[in-house]
VEXMIDREN-450981 format. One line per field, with one value per residue (C-alpha): residue in three letters; x, y, z; residue number from 1. Coordinates in Angstrom, 1 decimal. Each point is the difference from the previous one (the first is absolute). Example, Ala and Ser with C-alpha at 12.3 -4.5 7.8 and 13.67 -1.06 7.14 Angstrom:
! VEXMIDREN-450981
kolba: (ALA,SER) $
X: (12.3,1.4) $
Y: (-4.5,3.4) $
Z: (7.8,-0.7) $
padren: (1,2) $
! end
This chain:
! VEXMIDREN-450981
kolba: (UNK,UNK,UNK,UNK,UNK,UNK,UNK,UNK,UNK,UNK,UNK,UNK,UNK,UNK,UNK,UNK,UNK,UNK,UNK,UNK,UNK,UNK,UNK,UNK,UNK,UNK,UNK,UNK,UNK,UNK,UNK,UNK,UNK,UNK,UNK,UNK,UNK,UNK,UNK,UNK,UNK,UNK,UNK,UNK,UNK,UNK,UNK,UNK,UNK,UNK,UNK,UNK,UNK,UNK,UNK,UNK,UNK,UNK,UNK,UNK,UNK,UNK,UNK,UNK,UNK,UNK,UNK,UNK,UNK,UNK,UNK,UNK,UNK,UNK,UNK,UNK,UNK,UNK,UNK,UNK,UNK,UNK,UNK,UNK,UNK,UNK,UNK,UNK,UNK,UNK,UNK,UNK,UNK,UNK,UNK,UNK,UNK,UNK,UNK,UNK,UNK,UNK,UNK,UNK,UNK,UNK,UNK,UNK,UNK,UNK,UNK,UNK,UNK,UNK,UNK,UNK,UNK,UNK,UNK,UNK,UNK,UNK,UNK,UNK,UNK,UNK,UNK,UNK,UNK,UNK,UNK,UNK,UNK,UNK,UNK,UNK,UNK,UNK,UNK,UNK,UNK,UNK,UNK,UNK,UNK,UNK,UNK,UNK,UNK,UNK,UNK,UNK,UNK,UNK,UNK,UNK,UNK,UNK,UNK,UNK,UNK,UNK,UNK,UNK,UNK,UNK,UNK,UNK,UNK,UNK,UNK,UNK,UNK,UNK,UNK,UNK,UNK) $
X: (-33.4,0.5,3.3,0.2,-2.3,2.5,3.2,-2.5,-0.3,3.9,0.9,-2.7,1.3,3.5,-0.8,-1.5,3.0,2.2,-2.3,-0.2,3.9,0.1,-2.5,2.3,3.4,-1.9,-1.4,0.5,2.4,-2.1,0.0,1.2,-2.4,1.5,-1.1,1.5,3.7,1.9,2.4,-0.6,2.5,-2.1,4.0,1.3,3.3,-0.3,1.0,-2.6,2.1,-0.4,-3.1,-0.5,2.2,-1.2,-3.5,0.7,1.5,-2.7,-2.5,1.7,0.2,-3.8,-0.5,1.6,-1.2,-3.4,2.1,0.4,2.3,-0.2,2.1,-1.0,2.8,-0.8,1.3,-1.6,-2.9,-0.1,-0.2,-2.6,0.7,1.7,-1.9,-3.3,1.1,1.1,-3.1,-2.0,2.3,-0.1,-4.3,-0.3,2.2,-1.6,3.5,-0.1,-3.0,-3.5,0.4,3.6,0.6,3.7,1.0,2.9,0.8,3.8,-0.8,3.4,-0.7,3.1,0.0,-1.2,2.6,-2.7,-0.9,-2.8,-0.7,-3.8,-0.6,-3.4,-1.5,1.2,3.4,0.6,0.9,3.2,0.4,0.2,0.3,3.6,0.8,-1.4,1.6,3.4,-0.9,0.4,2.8,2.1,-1.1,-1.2,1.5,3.2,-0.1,-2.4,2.9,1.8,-3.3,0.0,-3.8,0.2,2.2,-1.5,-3.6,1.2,2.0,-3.4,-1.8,2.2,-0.1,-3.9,-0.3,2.1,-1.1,-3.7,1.4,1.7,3.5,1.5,1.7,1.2,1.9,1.2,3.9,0.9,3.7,1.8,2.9) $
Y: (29.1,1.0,0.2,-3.8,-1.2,1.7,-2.1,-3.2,0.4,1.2,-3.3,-2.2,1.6,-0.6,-3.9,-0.3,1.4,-2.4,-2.8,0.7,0.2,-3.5,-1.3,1.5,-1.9,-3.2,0.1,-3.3,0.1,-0.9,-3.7,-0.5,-2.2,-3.9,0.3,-3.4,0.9,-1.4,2.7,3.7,2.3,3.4,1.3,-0.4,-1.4,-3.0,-0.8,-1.0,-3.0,-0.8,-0.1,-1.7,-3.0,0.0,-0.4,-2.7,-1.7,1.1,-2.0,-2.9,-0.7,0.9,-2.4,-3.3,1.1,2.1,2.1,3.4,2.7,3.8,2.9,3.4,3.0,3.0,3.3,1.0,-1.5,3.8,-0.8,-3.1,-3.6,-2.6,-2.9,1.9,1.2,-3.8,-1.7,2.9,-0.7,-4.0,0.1,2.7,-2.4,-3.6,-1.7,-3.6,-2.1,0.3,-3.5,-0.1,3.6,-0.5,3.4,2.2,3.3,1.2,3.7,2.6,3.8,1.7,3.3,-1.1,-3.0,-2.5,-3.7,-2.5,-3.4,-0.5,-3.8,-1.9,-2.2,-2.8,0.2,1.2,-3.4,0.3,4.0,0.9,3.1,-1.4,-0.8,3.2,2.1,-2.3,0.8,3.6,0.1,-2.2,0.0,3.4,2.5,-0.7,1.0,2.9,1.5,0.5,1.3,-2.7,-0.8,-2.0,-2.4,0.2,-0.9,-2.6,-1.6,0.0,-1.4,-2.7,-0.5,-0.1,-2.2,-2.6,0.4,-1.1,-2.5,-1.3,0.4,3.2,-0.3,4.0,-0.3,3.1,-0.2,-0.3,1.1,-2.7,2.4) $
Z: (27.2,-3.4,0.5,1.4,-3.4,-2.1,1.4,0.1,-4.1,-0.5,2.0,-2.2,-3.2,1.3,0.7,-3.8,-1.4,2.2,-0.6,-3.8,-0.1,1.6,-2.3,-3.4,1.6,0.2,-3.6,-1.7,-3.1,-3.6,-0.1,-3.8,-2.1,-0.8,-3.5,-0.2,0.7,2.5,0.6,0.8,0.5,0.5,1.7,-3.8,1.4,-1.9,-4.1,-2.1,-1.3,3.7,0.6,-3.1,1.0,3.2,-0.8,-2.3,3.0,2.1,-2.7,-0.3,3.8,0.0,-3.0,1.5,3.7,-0.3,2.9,-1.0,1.0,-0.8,0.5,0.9,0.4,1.2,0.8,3.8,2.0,1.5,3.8,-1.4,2.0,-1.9,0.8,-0.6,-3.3,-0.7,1.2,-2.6,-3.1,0.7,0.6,-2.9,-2.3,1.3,-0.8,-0.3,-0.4,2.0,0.6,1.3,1.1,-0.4,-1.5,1.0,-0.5,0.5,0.8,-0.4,1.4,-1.4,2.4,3.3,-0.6,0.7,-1.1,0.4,-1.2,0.3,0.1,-0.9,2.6,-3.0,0.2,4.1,1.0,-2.4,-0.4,3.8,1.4,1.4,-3.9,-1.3,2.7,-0.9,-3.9,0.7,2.2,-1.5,-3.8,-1.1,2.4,-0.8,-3.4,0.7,2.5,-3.4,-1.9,-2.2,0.0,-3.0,2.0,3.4,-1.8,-1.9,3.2,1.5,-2.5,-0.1,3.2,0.3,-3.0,2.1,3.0,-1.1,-1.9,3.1,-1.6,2.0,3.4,0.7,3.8,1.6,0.1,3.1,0.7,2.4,1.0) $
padren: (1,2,3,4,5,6,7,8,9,10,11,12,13,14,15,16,17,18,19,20,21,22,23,24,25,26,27,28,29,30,31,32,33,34,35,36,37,38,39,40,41,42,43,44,45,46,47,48,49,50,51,52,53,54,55,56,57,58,59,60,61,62,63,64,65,66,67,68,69,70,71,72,73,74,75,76,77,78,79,80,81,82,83,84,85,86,87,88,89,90,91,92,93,94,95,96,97,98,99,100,101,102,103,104,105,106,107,108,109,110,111,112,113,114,115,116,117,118,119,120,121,122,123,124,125,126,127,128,129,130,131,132,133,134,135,136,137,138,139,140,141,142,143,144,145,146,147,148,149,150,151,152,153,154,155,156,157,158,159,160,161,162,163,164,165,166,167,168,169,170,171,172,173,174,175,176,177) $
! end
């Protein structure tokens, strides 16, 4: 009997420690404060004189629109979901206005070679997920498949500014042959 009590607690211990273990891949990555920036580049891949131009840009569009776009890069989510880490950074950061909810956040994870842009409820009639998932493919990844960030953000950027604006058309090419 003693002997069955002792395997009972090695096989509890043994379901903690694998539990626990689950529990440290799924941690959620730090969520950076907004402090009022638009642009976040916790990766460092970015210059400052880019970041500094692109939140001018990024303040502009917010200025004439009220829409406002960030930009958070980031090294790993560590095994975290994207569209839960997302959905965390765009509620944390309230983008766009109570009223309108039309914020978007363009989110870059450099290592895990992942992308997201998170789309208010204001601005999902214009940014669809077709359009977003069109943004990405066509826009930034192009440019990031040559690790130029800079350009593949920018693209994007561009591309969302448009695209709310209802000025951007992005097709997949087709090939007719």
């Amino acid at each position: 009997m003693a002997s069955l009590q002792k395997h009972l607690y090695q096989l509890f211990f043994l379901l903690i420690l694998f539990m626990s273990g689950f529990a440290f891949a799924q941690t959620q990555p730090a969520i950076p404060e907004l402090w009022g920036m638009r642009v976040h580049d916790e990766a460092k891949v970015l210059s400052t004189g880019f970041i500094s131009q692109l939140e001018n840009q990024l303040k502009t569009f917010e200025d004439s629109t009220t829409n406002q776009v960030a930009v958070l890069v980031i090294q790993t989510l560590d095994g975290y979901p994207l569209e839960s880490y997302g959905l965390e950074v765009a509620e944390k950061w309230k983008l766009g206005t109570e009223k309108n909810d039309n914020g978007v956040l363009l989110l870059i994870v450099i290592q895990d070679r992942k992308m997201r842009i998170e789309v208010g409820q204001g601005l999902e009639g214009v940014l669809t997920d077709a359009a977003t998932s069109r943004i990405i493919r066509n826009e930034i990844a192009p440019a990031f498949r040559r690790q130029d960030y800079e350009g593949g953000i920018q693209a994007g950027i561009d591309a969302i500014i448009r695209t709310s604006k209802g000025e951007f058309q992005s097709e997949d090419s087709v090939s007719t042959e």
